[in-house]
Backbone as CSV, one residue per row, in Angstrom:
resi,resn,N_x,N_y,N_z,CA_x,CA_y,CA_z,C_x,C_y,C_z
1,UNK,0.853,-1.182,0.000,0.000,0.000,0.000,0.894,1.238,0.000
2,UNK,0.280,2.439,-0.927,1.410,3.579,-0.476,0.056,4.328,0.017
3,UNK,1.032,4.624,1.610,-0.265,5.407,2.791,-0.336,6.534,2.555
4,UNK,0.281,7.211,1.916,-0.054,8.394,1.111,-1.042,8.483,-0.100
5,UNK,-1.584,7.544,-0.879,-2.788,7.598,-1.605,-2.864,6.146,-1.672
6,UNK,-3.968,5.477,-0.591,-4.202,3.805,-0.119,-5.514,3.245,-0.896
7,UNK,-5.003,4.334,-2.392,-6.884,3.808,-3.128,-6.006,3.506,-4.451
8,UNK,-4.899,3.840,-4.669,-3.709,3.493,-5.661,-3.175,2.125,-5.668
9,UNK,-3.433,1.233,-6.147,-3.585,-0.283,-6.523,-1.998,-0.112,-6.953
10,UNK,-0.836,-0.496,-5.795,0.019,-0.201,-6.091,0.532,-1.518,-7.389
11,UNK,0.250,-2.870,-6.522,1.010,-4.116,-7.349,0.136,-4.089,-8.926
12,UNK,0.660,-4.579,-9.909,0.116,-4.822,-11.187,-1.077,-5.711,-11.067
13,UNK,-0.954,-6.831,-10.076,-1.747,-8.130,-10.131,-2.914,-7.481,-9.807
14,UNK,-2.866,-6.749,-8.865,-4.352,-6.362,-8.026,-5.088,-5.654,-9.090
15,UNK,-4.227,-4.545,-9.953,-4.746,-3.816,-11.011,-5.618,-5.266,-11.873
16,UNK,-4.984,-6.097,-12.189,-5.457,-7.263,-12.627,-6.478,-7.760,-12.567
17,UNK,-6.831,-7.717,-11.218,-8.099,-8.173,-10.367,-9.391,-8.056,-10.939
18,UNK,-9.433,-6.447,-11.564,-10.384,-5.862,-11.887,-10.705,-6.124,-13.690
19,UNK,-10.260,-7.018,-14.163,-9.950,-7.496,-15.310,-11.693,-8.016,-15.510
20,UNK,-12.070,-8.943,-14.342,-13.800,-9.386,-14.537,-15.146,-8.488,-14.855
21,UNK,-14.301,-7.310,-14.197,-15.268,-5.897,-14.834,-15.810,-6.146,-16.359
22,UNK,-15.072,-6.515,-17.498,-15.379,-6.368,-18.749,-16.255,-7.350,-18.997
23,UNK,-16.476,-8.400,-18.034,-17.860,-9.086,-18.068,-19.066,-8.921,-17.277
24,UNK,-18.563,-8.510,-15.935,-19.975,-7.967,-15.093,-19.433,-6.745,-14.494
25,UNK,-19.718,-5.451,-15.532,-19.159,-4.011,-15.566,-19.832,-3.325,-13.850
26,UNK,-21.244,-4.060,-13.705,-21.866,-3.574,-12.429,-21.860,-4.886,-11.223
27,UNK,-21.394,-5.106,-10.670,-21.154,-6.222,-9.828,-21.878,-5.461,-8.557
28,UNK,-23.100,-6.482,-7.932,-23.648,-5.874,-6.680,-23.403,-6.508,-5.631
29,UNK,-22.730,-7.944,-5.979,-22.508,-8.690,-4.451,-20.989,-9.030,-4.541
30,UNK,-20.166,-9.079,-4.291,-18.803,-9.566,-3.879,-18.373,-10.398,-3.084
31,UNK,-17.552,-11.432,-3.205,-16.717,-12.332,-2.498,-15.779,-12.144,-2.617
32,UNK,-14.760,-12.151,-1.542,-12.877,-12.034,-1.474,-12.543,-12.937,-1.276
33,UNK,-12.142,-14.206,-1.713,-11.323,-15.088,-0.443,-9.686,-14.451,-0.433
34,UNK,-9.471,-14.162,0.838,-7.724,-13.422,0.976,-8.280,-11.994,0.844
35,UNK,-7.914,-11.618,2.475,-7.799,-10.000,2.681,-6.678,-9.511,2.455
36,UNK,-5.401,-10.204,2.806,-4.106,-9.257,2.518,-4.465,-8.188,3.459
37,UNK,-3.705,-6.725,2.176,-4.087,-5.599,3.256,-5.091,-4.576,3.339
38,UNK,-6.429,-5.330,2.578,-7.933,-4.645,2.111,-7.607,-3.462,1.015
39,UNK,-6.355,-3.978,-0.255,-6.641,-2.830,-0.925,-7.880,-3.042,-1.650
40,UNK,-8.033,-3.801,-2.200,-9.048,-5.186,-3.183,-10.326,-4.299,-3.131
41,UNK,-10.693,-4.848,-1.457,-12.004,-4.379,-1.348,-12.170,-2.791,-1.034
42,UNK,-11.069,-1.942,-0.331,-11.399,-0.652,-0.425,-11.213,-0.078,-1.827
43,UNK,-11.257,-0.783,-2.834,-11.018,0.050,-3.968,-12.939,-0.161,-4.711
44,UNK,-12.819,-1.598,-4.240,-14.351,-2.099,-5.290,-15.242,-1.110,-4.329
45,UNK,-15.238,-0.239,-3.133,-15.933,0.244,-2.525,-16.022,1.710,-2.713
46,UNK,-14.950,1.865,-3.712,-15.208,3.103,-4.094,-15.997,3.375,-5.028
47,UNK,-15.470,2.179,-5.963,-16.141,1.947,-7.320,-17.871,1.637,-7.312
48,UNK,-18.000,1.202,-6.331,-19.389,0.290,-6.294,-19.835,0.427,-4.936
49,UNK,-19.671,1.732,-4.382,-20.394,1.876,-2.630,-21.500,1.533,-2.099
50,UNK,-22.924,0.497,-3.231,-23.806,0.375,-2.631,-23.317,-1.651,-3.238
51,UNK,-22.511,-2.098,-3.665,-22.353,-3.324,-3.587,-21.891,-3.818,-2.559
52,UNK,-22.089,-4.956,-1.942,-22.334,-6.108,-0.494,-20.965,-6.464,-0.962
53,UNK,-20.120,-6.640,-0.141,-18.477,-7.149,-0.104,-18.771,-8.181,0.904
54,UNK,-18.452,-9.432,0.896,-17.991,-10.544,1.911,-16.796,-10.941,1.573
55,UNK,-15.988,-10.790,2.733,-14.741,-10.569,3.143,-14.107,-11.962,3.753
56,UNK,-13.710,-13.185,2.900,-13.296,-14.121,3.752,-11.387,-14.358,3.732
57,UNK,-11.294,-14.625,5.069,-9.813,-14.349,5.572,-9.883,-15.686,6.487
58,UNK,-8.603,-16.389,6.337,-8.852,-17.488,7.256,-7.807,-17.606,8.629
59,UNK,-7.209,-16.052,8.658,-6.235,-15.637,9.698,-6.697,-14.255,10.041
60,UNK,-6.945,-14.372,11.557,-7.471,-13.089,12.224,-6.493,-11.805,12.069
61,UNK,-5.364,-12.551,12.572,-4.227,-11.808,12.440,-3.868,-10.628,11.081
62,UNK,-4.136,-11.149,10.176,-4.801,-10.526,8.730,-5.050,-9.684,8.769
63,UNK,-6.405,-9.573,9.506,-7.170,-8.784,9.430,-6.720,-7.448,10.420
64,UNK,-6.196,-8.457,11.290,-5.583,-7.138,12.219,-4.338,-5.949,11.649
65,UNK,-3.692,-6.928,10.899,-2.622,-6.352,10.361,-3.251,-5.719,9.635
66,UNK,-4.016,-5.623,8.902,-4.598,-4.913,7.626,-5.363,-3.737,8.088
67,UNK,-6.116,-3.498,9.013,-6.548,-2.639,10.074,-5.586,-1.621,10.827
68,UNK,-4.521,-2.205,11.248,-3.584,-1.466,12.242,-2.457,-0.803,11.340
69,UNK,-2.003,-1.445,10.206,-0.777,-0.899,9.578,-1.037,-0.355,7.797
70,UNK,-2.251,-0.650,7.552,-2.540,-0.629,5.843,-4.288,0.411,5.640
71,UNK,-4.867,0.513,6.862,-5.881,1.838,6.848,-6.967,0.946,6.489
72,UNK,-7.579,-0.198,6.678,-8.116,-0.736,6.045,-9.850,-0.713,7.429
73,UNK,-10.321,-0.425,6.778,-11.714,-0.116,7.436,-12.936,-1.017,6.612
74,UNK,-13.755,-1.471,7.421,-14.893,-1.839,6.406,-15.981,-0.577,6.657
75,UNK,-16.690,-1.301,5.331,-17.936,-0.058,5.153,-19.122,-0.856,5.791
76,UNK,-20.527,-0.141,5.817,-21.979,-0.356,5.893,-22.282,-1.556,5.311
77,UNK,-21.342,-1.943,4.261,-21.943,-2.882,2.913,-20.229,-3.832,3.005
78,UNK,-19.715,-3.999,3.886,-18.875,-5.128,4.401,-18.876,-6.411,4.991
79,UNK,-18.776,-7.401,5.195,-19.015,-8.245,6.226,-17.448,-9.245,5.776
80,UNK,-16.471,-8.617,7.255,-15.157,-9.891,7.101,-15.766,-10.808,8.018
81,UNK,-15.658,-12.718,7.154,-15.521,-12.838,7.920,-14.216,-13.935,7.887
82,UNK,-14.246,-14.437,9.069,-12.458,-15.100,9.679,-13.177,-16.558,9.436
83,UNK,-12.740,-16.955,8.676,-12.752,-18.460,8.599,-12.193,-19.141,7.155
84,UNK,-11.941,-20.622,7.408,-11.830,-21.255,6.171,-12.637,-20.996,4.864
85,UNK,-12.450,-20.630,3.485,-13.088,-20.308,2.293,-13.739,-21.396,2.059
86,UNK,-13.539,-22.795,2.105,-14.184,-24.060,1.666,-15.470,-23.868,2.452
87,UNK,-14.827,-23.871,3.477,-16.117,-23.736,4.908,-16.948,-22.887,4.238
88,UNK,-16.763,-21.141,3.912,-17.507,-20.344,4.239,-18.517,-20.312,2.701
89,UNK,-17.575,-20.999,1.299,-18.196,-21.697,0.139,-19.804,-22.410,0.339
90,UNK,-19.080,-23.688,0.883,-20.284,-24.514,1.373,-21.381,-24.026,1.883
91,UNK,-21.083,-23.180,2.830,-22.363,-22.599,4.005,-22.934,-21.868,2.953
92,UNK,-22.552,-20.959,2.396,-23.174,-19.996,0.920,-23.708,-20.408,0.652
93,UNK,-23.680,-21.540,-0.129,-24.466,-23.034,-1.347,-25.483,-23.568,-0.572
94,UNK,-25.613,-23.225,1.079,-26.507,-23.599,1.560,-27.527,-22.906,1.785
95,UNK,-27.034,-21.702,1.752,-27.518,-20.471,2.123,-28.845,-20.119,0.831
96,UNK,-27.904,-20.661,-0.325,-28.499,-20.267,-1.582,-28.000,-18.887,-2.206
97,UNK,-27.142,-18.544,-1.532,-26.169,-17.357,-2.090,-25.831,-16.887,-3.533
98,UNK,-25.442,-16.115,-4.185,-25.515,-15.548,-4.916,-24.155,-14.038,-4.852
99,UNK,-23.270,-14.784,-6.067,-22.602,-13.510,-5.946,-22.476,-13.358,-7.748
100,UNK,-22.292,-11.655,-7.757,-21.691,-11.479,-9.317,-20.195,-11.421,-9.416
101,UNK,-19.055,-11.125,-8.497,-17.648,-11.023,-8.741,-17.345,-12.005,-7.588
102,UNK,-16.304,-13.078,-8.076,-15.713,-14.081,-7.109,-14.062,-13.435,-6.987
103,UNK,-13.345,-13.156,-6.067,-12.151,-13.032,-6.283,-11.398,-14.237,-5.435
104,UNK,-10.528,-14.968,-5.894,-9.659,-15.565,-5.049,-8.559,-15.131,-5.318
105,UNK,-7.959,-14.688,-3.721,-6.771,-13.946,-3.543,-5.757,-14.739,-2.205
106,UNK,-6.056,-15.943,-2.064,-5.478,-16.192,-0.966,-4.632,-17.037,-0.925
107,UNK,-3.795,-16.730,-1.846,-2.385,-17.197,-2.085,-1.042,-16.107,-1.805
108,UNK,0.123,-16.812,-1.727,1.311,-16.702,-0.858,2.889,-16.573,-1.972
109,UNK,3.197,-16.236,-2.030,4.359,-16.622,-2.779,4.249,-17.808,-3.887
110,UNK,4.514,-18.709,-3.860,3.784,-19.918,-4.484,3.345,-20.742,-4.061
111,UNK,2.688,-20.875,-3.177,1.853,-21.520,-2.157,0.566,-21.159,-2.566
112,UNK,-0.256,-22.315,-2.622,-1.776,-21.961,-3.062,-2.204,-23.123,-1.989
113,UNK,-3.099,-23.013,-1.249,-3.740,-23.974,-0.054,-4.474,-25.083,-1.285
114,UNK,-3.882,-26.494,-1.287,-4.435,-27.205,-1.993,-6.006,-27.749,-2.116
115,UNK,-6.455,-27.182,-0.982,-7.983,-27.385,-1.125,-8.895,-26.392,-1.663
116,UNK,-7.944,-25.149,-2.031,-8.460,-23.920,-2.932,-8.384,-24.490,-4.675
117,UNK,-7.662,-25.436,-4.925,-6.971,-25.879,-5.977,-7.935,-26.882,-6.446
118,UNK,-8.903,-27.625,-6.231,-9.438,-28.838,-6.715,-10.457,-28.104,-7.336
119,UNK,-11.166,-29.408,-7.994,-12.113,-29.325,-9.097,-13.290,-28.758,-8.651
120,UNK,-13.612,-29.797,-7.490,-14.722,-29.798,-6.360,-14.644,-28.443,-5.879
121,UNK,-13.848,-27.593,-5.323,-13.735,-26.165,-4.817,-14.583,-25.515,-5.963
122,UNK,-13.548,-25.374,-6.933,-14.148,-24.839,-8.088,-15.371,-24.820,-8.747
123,UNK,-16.419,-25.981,-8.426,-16.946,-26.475,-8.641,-18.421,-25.475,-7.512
124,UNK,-17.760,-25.855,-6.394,-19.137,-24.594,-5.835,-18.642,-23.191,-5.908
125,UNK,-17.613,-23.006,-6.005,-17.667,-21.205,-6.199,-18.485,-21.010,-7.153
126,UNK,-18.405,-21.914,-8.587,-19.185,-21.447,-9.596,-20.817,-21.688,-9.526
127,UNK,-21.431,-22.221,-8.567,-22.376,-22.452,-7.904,-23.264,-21.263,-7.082
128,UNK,-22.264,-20.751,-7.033,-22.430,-19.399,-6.193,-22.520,-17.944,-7.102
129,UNK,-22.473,-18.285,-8.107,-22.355,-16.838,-9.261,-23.331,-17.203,-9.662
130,UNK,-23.751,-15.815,-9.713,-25.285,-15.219,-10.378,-24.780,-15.664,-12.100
131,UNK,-25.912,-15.836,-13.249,-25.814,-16.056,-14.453,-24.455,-15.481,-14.813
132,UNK,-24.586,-14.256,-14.645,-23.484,-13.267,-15.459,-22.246,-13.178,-14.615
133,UNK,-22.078,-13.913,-13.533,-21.151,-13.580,-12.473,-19.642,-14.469,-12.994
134,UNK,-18.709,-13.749,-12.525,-17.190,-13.966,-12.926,-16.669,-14.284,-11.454
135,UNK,-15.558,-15.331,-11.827,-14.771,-15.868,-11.075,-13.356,-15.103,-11.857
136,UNK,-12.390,-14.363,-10.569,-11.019,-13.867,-10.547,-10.264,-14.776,-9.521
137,UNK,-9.481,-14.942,-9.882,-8.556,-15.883,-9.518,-6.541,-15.089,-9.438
138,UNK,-6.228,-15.087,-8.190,-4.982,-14.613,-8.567,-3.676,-15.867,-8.316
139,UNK,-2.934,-16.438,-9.174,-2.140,-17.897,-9.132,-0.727,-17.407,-9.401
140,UNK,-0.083,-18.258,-9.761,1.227,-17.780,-10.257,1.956,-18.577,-11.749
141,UNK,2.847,-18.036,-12.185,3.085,-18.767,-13.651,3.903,-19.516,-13.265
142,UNK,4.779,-18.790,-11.936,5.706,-19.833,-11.622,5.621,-21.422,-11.337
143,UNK,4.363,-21.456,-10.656,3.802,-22.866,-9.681,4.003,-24.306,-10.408
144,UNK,4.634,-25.036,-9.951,5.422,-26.275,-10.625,3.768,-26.853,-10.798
145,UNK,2.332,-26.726,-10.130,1.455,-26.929,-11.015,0.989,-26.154,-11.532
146,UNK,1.312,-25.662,-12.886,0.857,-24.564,-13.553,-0.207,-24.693,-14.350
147,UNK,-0.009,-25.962,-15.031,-0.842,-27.185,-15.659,-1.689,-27.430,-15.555
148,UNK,-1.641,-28.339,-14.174,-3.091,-28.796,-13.329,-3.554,-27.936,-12.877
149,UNK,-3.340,-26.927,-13.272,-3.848,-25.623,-12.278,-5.269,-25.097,-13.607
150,UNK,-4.152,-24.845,-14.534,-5.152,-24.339,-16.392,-6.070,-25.520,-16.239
151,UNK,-5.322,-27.001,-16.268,-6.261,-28.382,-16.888,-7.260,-27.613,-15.773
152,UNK,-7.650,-27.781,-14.413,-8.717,-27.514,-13.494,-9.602,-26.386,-13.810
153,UNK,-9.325,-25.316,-14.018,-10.354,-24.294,-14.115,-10.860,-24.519,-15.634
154,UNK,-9.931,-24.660,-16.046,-10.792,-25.414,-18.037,-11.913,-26.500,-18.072
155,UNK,-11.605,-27.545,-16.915,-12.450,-28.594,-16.820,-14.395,-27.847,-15.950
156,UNK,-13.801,-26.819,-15.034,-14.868,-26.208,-14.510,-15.921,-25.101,-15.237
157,UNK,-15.231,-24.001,-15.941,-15.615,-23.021,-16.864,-15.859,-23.107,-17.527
158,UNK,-16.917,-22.570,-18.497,-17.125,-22.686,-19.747,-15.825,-21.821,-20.374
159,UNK,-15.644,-20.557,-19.872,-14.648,-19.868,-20.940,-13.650,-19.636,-19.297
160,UNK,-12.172,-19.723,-20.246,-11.220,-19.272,-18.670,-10.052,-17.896,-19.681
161,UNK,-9.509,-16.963,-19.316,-8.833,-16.523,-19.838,-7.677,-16.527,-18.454
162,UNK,-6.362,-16.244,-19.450,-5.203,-16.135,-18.594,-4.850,-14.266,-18.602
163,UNK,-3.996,-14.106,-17.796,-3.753,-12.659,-18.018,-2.113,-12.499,-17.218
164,UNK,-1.125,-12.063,-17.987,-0.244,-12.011,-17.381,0.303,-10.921,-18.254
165,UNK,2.024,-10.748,-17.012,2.269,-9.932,-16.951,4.027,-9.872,-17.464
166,UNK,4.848,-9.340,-18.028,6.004,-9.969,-18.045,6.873,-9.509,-16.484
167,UNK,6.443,-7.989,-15.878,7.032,-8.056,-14.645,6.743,-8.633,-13.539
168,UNK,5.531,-9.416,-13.257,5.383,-9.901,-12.231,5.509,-11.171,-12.230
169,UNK,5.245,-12.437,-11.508,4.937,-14.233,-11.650,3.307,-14.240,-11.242
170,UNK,2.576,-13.581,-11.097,1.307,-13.741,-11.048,0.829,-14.017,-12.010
171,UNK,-0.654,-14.115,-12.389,-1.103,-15.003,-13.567,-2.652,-14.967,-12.873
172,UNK,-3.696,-14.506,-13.633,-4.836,-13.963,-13.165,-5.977,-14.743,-14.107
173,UNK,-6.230,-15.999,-13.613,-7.294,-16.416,-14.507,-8.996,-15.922,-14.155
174,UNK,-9.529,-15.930,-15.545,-11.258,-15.005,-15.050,-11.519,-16.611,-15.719
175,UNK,-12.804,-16.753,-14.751,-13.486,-18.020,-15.611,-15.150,-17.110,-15.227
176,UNK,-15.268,-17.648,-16.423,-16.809,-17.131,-16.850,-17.901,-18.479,-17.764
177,UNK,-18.884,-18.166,-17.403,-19.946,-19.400,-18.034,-21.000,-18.292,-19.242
178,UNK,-20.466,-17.288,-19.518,-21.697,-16.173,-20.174,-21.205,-16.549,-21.186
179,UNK,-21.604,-15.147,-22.507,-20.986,-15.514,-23.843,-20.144,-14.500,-23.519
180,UNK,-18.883,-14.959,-24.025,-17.533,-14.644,-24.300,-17.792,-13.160,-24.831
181,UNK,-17.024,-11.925,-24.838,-16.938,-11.065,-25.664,-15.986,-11.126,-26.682
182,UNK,-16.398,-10.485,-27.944,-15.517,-10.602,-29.255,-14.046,-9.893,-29.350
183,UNK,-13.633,-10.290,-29.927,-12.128,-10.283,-30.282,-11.717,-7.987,-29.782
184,UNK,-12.691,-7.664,-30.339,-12.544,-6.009,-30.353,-12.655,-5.740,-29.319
185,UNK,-13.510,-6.495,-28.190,-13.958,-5.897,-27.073,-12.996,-6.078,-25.755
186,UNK,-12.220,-7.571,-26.076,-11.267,-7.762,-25.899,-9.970,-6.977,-26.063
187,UNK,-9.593,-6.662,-26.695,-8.482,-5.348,-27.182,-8.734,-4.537,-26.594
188,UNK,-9.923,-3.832,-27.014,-10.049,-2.491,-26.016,-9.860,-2.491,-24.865
């Protein structure tokens, strides 16, 4: 974060993030999995101040850090909460939940929690998106499964795009089930 302007998406990847916009331009419900240091969601809250953010973090500590050293506040239309993403997945699907932007952000260096990684995971997040709703995903190019990583979200999505970067090792897949936009819309 630079604490001198903390709405400035300093890393490239995070800029990235916002890549699902070009399929659901108005997103009213939100999921985070991975708070980091709440730039994510204080930015979609600028953008979208009457959209519902759920905030899942599976380390309190997180959250504290992200609070005490990075300015990170929730709004009216916030809810963190502290627990496992599989966990807080499931309960959703039970719930009958409904989101339009999925972000998964709760990866580490190259460390991705292998139960974020399966088919089955994947499998209810997309369960959880409204018709038009997009799944963001932040991974790495580096990850010795880079592979099983593409083979998995290809096997789940109807459409997956990659998005990278040459300065960073991140690697930002959107999986979407809508119709694809055309080649122009893409470019732009």
């Amino acid at each position: 974060i630079d604490l001198s302007d903390p709405d400035r998406l300093v890393f490239p990847y995070a800029r990235m993030m916002f890549a699902g916009l070009l399929l659901n331009p108005e997103p009213k419900k939100i999921l985070m999995v991975g708070l980091g240091g709440g730039s994510l969601p204080r930015v979609f809250a600028k953008l979208f101040p009457e959209a519902e953010q759920d905030l899942v973090e599976i380390d309190a500590a997180v959250v504290r850090v992200a609070e005490e050293f990075f300015q990170f506040e929730t709004t009216e239309h916030m809810d963190v909460h502290v627990r496992d993403a599989r966990v807080f997945v499931k309960r959703a699907l039970d719930r009958g939940e409904q989101y339009d932007y999925v972000m998964l952000d709760a990866f580490t260096g190259d460390y991705i929690p292998e139960h974020l990684l399966t088919q089955e995971f994947l499998e209810e997040v997309k369960g959880l998106l409204t018709p038009d709703g997009v799944l963001v995903a932040n991974t790495f190019s580096s990850s010795r499964l880079y592979h099983h990583e593409s083979a998995t979200y290809d096997a789940v999505y109807r459409h997956v795009a990659e998005l990278k970067l040459p300065i960073t090792l991140n690697r930002i897949l959107v999986g979407y089930e809508g119709d694809w936009p055309d080649e122009a819309a893409l470019l732009e």
